[in-house]
C-alpha positions in Angstrom: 0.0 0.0 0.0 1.2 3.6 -0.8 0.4 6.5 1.0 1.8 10.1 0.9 2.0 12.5 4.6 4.4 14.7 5.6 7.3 13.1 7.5 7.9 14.7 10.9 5.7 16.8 11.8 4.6 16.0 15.4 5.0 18.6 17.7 6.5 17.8 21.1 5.9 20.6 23.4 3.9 18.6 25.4 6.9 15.9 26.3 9.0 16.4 29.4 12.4 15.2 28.3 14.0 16.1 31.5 12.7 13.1 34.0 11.3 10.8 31.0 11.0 7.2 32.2 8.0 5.6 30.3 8.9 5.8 26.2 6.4 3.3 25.2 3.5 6.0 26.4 5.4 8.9 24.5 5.8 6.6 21.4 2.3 6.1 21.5 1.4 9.9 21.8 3.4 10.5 19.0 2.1 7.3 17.0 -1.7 8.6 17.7 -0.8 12.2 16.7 0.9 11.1 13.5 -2.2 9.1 12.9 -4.4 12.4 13.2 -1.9 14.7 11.8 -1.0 12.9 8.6 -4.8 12.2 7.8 -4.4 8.2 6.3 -1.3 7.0 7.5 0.7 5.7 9.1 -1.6 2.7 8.9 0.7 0.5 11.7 3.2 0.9 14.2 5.7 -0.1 12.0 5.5 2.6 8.8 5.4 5.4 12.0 8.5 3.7 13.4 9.9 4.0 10.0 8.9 7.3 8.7 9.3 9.2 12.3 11.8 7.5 14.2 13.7 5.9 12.4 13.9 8.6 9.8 13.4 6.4 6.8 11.7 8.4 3.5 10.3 5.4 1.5 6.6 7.2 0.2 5.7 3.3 0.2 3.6 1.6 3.6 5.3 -1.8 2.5 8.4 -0.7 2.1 8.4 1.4 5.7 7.2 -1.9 7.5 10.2 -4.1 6.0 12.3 -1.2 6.7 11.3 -1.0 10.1 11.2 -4.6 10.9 14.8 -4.7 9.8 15.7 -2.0 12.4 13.9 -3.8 15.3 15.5 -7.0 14.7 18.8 -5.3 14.5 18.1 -3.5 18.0 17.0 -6.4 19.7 20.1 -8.4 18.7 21.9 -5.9 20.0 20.0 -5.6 23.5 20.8 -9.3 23.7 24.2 -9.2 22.6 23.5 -11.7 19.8 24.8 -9.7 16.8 27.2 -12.3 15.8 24.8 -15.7 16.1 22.9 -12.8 14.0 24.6 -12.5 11.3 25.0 -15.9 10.8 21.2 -16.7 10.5 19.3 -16.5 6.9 20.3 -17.1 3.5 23.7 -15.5 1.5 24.2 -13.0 4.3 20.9 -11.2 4.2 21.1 -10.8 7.8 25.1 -9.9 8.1 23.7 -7.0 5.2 20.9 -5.9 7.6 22.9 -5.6 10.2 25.4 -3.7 8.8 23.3 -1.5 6.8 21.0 -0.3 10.2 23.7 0.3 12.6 24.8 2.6 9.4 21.8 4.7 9.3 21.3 8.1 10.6 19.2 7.0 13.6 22.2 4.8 15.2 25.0 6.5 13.9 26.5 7.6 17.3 24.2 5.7 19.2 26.5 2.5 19.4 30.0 1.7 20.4 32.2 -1.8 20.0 35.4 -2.7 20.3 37.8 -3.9 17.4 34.7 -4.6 15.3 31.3 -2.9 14.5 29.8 -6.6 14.3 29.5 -7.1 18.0 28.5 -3.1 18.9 26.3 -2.2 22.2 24.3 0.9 22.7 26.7 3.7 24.0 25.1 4.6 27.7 28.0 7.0 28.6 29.5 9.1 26.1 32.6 10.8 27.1 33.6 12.3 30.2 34.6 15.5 28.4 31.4 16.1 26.7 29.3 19.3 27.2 26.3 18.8 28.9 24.0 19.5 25.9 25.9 16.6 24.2 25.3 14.3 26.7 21.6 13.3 24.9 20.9 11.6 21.9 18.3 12.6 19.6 15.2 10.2 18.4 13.6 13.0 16.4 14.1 16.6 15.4 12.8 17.7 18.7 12.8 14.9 21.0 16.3 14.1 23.0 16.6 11.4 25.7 20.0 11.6 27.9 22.5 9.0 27.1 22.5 7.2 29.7 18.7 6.2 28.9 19.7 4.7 25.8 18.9 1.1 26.0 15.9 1.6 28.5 14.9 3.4 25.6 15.2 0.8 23.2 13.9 -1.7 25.3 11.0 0.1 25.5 10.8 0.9 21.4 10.4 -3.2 21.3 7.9 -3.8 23.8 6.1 -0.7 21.8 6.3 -1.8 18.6 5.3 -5.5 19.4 2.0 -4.5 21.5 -1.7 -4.6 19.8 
């Protein structure tokens, strides 16, 4: 299915990114807003995750869900530091490609750290001690930033989101 709205347009004013503790209910604010804003899409979880978090600009519903499904397995490998039994698993090295491709994208670039090899990265919870303050957050959209340290809780709670009715 194809559908055209404007990307990003979700207004956060109403967020308090100082003390923010429960993602999954500000995912869904943004989800329901996109859903009213964009008049016709997103028509799941998956082409908003796509679209407005994870900042991809397909124009095709299909397309976004893949895209997004990608990501989310990709995160949840890494949450449970099975990136290398990942990349092992499907045909021809589809999943080593996936893998590779998402921790490239704009929405983890930064986000990550590893050792001697991408392949077996974790989500970067502490930055560097020299740092400015206002570096010290990572941002999920335009005008939504969550501190560092929040990172995984974050994307712990981006899975339990994405998989709930």
């Amino acid at each position: 299915m194809t559908y055209n709205y404007p990307l990003r347009t979700t207004t956060l004013k109403h967020i308090n990114t100082e003390q923010m503790e429960n993602y999954k209910e500000q995912l869904n604010k943004l989800y329901l807003e996109a859903k009213e804003n964009h008049g016709g899409g997103p028509n799941s979880k998956f082409e908003f995750l796509s679209s407005d978090i994870f900042d991809f600009t397909t124009y095709d519903g299909s397309i976004d869900e893949l895209f997004a499904k990608n990501m989310i397995e990709v995160i949840d490998c890494i949450l449970n530091k099975t990136t290398f039994e990942y990349h092992k698993s499907g045909q021809y090295g589809v999943k080593y490609l996936n893998f590779l491709t998402m921790v490239n994208t704009p929405f983890m670039k930064g986000k990550l750290e590893w050792g001697t090899s991408i392949r077996g990265a974790w989500f970067d919870e502490y930055g560097y001690p020299s740092e400015k303050e206002e570096d010290k957050f990572y941002s999920i959209t335009s005008d939504w930033k969550i501190p560092k340290k929040e990172i995984t809780e974050f994307m712990k709670q981006l899975l339990e989101w994405s998989k709930e009715e």
